[in-house]
C-alpha positions in Angstrom: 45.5 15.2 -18.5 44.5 12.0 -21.0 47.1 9.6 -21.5 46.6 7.4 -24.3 47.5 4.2 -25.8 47.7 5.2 -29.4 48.0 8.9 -31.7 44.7 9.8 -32.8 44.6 10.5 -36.2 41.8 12.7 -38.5 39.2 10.6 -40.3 39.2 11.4 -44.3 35.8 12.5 -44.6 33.5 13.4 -41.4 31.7 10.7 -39.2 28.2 10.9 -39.0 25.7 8.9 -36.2 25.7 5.0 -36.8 23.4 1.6 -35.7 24.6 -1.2 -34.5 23.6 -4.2 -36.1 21.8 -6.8 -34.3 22.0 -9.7 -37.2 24.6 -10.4 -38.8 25.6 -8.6 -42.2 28.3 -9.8 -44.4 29.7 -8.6 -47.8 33.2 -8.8 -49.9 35.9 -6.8 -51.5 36.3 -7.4 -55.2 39.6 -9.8 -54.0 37.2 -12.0 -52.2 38.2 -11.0 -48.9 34.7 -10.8 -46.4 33.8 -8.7 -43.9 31.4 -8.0 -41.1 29.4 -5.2 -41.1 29.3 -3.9 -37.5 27.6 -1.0 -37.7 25.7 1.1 -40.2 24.5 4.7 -41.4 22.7 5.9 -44.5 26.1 7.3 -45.0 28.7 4.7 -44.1 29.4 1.9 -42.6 32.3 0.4 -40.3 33.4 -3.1 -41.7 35.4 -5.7 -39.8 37.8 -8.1 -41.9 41.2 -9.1 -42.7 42.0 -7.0 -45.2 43.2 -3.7 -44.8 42.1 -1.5 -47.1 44.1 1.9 -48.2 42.6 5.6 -46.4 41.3 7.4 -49.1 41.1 5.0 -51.6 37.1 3.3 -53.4 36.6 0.0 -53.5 33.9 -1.8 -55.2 32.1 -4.1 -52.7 29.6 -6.7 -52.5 26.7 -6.7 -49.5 25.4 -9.7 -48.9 22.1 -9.9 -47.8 18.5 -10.8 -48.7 19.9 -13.7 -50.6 21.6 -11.9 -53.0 25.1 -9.8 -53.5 24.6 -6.3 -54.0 27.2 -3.9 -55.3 28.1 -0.8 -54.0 31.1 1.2 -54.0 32.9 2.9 -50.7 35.5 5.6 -50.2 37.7 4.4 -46.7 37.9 7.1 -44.3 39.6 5.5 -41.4 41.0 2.1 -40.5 42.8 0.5 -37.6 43.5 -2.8 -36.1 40.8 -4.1 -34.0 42.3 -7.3 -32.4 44.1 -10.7 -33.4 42.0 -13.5 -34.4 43.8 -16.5 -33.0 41.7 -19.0 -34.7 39.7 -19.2 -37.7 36.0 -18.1 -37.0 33.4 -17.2 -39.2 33.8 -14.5 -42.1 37.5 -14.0 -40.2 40.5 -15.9 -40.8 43.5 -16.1 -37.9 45.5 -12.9 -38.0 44.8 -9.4 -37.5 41.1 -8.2 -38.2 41.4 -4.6 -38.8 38.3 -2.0 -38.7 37.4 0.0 -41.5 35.0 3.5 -41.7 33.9 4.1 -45.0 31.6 5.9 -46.7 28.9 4.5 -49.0 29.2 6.3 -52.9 25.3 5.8 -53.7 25.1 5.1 -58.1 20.8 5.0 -57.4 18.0 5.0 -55.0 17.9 1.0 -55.0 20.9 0.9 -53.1 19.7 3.9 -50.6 16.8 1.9 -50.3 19.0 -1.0 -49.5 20.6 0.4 -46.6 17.7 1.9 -45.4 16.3 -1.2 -45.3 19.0 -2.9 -43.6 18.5 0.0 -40.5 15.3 -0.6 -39.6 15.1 -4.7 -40.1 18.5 -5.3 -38.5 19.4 -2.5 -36.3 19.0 -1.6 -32.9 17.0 1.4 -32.8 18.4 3.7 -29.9 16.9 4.5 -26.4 14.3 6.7 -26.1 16.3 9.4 -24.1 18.3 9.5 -27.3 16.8 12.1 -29.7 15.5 9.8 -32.6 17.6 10.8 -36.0 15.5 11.5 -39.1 16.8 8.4 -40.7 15.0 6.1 -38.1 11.8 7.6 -38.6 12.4 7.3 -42.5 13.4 3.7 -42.2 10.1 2.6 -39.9 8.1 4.5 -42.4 9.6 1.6 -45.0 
C-alpha cells in the first residue's frame, strides 16, 4: 500500500512526453512575472515562477529567447508548489515558486517552429534505450 504526502489530483488536459532543458530558458506572463522553463514538449511546457497561475485558465506569455520575446499563448493544466525560495535568485524572487503544466495554443507554424527549435538546440535528447519520439527526429532534421 502507497502512503503519500499529498492528494493527487487530475491534470486538465492529458500530459504528453517532455525534454528537459539543458540551458536556460526564460519567458513572462503579461503581469511581468518570469519564469523558468524546465522542461518542454511540442505540446507544453512546465514553467517554474512565482506566480501562480489559475487551472484551466490562457494566459498570454512571452518566451524569451534568441534575443527576442516571442508570444505565445498557454491553457494551465496543473500547478503546484515546488519549494520556498529563501533568497532572491535569478528569474525567482524569495517566496513560494510554484510549478505550472501548460499547454502551448499554437496561432502559426512560426511558433511550432519555435519550440521545435528550442528541443533540439537546448534539450537533452534521451538515452538510447529510450525509444526516440517522432518529435526528436523532426527537430534534428531542423
Amino acid at each position: 500500500m502507497e502512503i503519500r504526502q499529498g492528494g493527487r489530483f487530475d491534470p486538465e488536459a492529458p500530459i504528453y512526453g517532455y525534454f528537459e532543458l539543458t540551458h536556460e530558458v526564460t519567458g513572462e506572463f503579461l503581469n511581468r512575472e518570469e519564469f523558468l522553463i524546465k522542461n518542454i514538449s511540442v505540446g507544453g511546457a512546465n514553467f517554474l515562477s512565482n506566480y501562480p497561475p489559475h487551472i484551466g485558465n490562457t494566459y498570454p506569455v512571452l518566451i524569451h529567447y534568441g534575443g527576442d520575446k516571442h508570444p505565445f499563448t498557454v491553457k494551465i493544466v496543473h500547478s503546484r508548489i515546488q519549494r520556498f525560495q529563501k533568497q532572491p535568485e535569478g528569474v525567482f524572487k524569495s517566496g513560494v515558486v510554484y510549478s505550472t503544466g501548460c499547454q502551448i495554443v499554437f496561432d502559426n507554424d512560426f511558433q511550432k517552429n519555435l519550440i521545435l527549435g528550442i528541443i533540439s538546440n537546448d534539450c537533452g535528447i534521451p538515452s538510447r534505450s529510450d525509444p526516440l519520439p517522432a518529435v526528436v527526429s523532426l527537430a534534428m532534421a531542423l
